[in-house]
C-alpha positions in Angstrom: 0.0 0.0 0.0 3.1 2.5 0.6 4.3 1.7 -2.3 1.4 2.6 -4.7 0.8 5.7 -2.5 5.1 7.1 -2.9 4.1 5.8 -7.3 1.4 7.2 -7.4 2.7 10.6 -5.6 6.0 10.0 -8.1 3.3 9.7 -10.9 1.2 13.1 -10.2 5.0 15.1 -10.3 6.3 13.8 -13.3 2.5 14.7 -15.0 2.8 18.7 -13.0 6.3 18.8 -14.5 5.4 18.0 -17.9 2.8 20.4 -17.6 5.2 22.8 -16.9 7.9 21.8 -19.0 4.6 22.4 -22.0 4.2 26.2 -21.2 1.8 26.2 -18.7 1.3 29.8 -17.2 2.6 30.2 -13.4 -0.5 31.1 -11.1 -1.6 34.5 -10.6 -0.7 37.5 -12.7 1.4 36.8 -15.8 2.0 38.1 -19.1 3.1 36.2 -22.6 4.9 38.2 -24.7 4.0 38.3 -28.4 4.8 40.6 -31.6 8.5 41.1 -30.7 10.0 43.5 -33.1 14.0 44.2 -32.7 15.6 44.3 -29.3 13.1 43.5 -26.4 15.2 41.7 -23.2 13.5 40.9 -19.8 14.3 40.1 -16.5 12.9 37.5 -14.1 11.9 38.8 -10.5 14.7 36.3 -9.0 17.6 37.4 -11.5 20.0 39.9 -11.9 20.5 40.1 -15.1 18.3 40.7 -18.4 18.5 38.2 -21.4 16.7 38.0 -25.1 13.4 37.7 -24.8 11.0 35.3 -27.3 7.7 34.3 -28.0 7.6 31.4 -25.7 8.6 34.0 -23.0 6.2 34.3 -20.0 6.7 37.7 -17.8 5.8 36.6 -13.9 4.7 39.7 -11.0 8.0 41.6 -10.5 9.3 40.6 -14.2 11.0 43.6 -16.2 10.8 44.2 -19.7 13.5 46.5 -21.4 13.0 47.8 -25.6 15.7 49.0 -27.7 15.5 51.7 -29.9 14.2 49.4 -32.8 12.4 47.4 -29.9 8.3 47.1 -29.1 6.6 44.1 -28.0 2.6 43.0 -27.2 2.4 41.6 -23.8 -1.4 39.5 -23.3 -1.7 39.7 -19.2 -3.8 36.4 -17.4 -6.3 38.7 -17.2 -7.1 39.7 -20.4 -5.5 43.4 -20.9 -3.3 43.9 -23.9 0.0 46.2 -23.0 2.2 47.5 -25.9 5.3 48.7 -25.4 6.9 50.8 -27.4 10.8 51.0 -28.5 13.5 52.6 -25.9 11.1 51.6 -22.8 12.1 50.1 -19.5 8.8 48.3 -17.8 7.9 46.5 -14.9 4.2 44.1 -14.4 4.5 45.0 -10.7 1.2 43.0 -9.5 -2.7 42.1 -9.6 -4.9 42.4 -6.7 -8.6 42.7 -5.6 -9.7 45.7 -3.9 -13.1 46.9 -3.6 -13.6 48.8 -7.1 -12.8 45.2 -8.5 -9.2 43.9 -10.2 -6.4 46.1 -10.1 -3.2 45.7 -11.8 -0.1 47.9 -11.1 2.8 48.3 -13.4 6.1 50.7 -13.1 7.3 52.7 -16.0 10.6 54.0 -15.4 11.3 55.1 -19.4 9.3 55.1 -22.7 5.9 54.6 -23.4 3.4 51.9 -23.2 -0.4 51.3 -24.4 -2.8 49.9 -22.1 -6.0 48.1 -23.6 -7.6 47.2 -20.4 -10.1 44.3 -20.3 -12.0 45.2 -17.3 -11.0 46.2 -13.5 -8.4 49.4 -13.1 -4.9 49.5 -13.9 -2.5 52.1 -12.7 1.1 52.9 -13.8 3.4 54.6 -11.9 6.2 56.7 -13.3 8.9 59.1 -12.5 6.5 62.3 -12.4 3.4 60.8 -10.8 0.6 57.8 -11.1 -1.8 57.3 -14.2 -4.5 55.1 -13.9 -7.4 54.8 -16.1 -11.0 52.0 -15.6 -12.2 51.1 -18.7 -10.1 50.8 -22.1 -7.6 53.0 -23.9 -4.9 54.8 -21.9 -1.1 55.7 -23.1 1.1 56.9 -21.0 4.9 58.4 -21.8 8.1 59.4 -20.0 10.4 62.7 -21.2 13.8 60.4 -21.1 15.2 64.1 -21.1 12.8 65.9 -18.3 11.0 62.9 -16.2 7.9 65.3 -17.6 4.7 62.5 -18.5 2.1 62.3 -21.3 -0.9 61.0 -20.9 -4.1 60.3 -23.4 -7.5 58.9 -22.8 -8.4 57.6 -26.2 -11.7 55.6 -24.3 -12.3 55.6 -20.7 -11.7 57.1 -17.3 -8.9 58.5 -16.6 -6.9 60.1 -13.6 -3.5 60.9 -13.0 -1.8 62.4 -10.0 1.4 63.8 -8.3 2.3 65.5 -5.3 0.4 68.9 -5.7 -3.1 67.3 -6.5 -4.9 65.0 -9.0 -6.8 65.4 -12.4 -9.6 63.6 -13.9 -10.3 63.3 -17.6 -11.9 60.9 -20.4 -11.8 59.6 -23.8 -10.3 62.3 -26.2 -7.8 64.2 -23.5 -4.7 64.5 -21.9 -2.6 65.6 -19.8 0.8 66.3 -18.7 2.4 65.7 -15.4 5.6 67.6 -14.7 8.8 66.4 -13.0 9.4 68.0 -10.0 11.5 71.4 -10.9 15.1 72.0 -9.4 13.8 73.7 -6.1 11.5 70.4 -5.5 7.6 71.7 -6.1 5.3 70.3 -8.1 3.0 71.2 -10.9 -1.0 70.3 -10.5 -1.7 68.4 -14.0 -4.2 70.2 -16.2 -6.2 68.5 -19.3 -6.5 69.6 -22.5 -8.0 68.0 -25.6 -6.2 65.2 -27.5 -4.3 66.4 -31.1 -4.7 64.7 -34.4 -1.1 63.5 -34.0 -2.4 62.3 -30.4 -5.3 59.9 -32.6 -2.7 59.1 -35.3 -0.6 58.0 -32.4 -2.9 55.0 -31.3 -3.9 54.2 -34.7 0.2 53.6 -35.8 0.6 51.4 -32.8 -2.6 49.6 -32.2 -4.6 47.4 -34.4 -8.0 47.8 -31.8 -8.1 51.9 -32.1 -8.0 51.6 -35.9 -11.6 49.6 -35.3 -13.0 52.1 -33.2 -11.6 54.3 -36.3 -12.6 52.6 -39.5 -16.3 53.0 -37.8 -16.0 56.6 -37.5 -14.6 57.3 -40.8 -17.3 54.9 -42.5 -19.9 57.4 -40.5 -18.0 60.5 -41.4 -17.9 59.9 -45.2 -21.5 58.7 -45.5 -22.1 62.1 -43.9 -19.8 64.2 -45.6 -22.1 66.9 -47.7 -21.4 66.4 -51.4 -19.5 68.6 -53.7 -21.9 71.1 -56.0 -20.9 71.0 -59.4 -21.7 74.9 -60.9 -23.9 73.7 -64.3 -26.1 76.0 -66.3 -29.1 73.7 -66.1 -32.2 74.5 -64.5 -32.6 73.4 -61.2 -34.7 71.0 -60.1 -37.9 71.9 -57.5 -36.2 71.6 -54.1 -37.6 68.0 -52.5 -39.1 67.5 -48.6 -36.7 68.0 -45.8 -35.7 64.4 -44.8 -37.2 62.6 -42.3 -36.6 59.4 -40.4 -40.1 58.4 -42.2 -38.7 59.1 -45.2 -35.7 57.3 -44.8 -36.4 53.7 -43.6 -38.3 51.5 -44.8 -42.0 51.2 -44.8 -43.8 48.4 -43.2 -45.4 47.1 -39.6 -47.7 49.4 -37.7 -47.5 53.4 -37.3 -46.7 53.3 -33.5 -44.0 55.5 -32.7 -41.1 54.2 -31.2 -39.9 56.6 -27.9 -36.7 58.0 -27.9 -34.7 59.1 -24.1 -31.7 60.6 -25.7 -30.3 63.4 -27.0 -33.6 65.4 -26.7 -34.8 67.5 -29.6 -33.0 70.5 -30.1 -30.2 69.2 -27.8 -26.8 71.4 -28.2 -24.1 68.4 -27.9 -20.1 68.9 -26.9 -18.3 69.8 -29.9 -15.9 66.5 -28.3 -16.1 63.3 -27.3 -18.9 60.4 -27.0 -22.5 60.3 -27.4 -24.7 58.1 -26.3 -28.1 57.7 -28.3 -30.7 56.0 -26.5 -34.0 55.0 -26.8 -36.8 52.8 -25.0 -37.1 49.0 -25.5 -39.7 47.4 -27.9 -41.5 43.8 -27.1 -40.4 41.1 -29.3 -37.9 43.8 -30.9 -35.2 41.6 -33.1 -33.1 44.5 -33.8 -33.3 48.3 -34.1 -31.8 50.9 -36.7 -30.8 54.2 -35.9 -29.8 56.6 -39.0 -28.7 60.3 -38.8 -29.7 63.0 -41.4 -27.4 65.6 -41.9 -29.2 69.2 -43.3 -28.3 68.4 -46.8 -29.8 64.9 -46.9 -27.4 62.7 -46.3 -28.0 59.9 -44.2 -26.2 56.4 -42.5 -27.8 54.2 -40.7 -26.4 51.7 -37.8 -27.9 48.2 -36.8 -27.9 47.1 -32.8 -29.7 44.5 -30.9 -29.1 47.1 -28.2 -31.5 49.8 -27.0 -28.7 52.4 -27.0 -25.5 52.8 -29.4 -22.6 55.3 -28.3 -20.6 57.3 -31.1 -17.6 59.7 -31.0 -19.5 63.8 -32.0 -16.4 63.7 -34.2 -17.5 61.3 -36.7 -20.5 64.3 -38.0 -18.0 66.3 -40.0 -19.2 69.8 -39.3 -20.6 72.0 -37.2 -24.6 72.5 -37.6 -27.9 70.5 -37.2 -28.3 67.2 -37.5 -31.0 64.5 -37.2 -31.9 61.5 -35.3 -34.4 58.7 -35.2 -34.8 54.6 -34.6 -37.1 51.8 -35.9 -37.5 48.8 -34.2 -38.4 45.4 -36.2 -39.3 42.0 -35.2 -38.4 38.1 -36.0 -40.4 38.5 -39.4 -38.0 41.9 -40.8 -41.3 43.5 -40.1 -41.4 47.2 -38.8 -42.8 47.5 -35.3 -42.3 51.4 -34.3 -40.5 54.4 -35.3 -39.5 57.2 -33.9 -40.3 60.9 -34.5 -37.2 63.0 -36.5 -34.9 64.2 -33.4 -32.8 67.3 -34.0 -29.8 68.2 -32.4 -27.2 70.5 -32.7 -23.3 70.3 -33.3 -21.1 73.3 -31.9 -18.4 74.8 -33.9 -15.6 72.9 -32.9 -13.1 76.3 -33.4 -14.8 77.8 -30.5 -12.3 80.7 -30.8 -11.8 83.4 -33.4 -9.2 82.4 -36.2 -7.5 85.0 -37.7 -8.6 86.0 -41.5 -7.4 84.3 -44.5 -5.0 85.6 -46.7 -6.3 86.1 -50.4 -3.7 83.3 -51.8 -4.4 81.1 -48.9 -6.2 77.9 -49.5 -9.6 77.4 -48.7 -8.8 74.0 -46.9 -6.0 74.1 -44.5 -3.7 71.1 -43.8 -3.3 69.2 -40.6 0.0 71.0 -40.0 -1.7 74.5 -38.8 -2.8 71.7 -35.8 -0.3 73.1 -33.1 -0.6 71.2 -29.9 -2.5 74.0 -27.7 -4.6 74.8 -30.7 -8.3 74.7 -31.3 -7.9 72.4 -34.8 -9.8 69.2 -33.1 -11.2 67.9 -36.7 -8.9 65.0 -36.6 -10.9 63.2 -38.9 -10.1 65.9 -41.6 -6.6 65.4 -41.0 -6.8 62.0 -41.8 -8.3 62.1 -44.6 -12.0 62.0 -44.3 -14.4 64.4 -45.5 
């Protein structure tokens, strides 16, 4: 009997080693690396020295991971966020714990820059300057190698960031800046400010997930671009009806009218950031469609099983009025409600005066009159889009 016992204790060791020996992650917080590009070397909590790092390498709590100046690498934590960091970086996966807002994960950035996709919970970097920390998705955060001084953008989520003088809040679309500490010791309380097309064009060069969140915009933003008129000497046509939601989707079902929540009619919107469109649920509703109108007539339309759908103001091209509305159909493609035509309004987004044109200047300006500090937020303009 003591002998099957010590086998079979023999047998369960060799099966847990081979486990191991197959790649099995350690318990607890870890992180495989993936997407190595150039120089990327780590270091394991218990060693003193860092070596080449590979595909097969898994980071542990404590682990340090150092990039070249051709270097970047993916890491895929246990728990589902995505960090990228980028080339002449020095970054340490410091831990994971539970505290009462839920799953935090810490990490040290003592050089470079890193993007955080987070996939749930908090996660919160510290750095020379100050702590950044940011619940829900999209947060970068960068270290002066010169100054100590930090960047930080909120491309989606809530973010915070905070150093010895006080603490900031901000969300998707801005930043801020946290200084180093000057030569007499004090400290600078952070500000925010809005993100700058080169900020956007940032995440979409080093992240495949922001150029989704992109492609959607831009898709919305040309459907809704207002068309180029072409000067002709031919008599122009009787103007037609302003466009309506009922004019718009499709006929069919009954003529209840489905009830919208928000944005209310005549609803003045912030020239930046998200909006959420929402509207109240239907019985035996399969799917709704939401279109906008812009004055001109142009229209997209957007499919959700959801009884709300959040977009980025910046995908409606221009300042003005815009319209709303949603139709909700059922398992048979049949219409069951529709809503009345909602209006709302989109605020210049150069809120201050710009300085008169120059007779030889051209009409449309390129991105590079963007200055960081300026009031050029039309970043979809500046990438191309209408």
């Amino acid at each position: 009997m003591i002998k099957n016992k010590v086998l079979a204790t023999l047998l369960i060791g060799v099966i847990l080693l081979a486990a191991c020996k197959q790649g099995s992650a350690p318990a607890g917080l870890t992180a495989a690396l993936s997407e190595l590009v150039g120089k990327v070397e780590m270091k394991s909590p218990n060693s003193d020295a860092f070596i080449q790092a590979d595909a097969n390498t898994v980071l542990e709590p404590n682990g340090q991971i150092q990039t070249g100046d051709d270097g970047r690498v993916r890491l895929d934590l246990s728990t589902g966020t995505i960090i990228r960091v980028a080339s002449s970086s020095s970054f340490t996966l410091t831990s994971n714990e539970e505290t009462e807002g839920g799953l935090l994960t810490k990490i040290q950035l003592e050089a470079g820059k890193i993007f955080i996709i987070l996939n749930g919970g908090r996660a919160e970097v510290e750095t020379p300057s100050g702590v950044a920390s940011v619940r829900g998705s999209y947060m970068k955060v960068e270290v002066d190698p010169d100054n100590g001084d930090v960047y930080v953008t909120c491309l989606e989520g809530d973010c915070s960031a905070k150093n010895p003088a006080g603490s900031v809040d901000f969300t998707q679309g801005e930043k801020t800046k946290l200084f180093h500490k000057d030569e007499n010791g004090n400290w600078q309380v952070p500000g925010v400010e809005p993100m700058t097309p080169e900020d956007f064009q940032e995440w979409l060069d080093n992240n495949p997930e922001a150029k989704e969140l992109f492609n959607q915009a831009m898709g919305t933003a040309t459907a809704l671009a207002a068309p180029t008129e072409v000067p002709t000497d031919e008599p122009t046509a009787e103007p037609t009806a302003e466009p309506t939601i009922e004019s718009v989707l499709p006929e069919g079902g009954n003529s209840e009218a489905c009830k919208t929540i928000e944005p209310v009619e005549g609803a003045s919107l912030e020239f930046m950031g998200k909006v959420k469109f929402e509207w109240e649920p239907q019985p035996n509703a399969k799917k709704y469609v939401i279109t906008f109108i812009t004055s001109n007539g142009n229209t997209v339309s957007f499919e959700t099983t959801e009884t709300s759908i959040e977009k980025y103001i910046e995908i409606f091209p221009a300042e003005g009025d815009y319209k709303w509305g949603v139709a909700a159909y059922g398992e048979d493609g049949g219409q069951i409600c529709q809503s009345d035509t909602i209006e709302f309004n989109k605020p210049d987004s150069h809120p201050n005066p710009e300085p008169p044109k120059k007779d030889d200047e051209e009409e449309n300006l390129s991105c590079d009159v963007c200055d960081e500090g300026s009031s050029c937020y039309d970043y979809f303009a500046c990438f191309g889009g209408s």
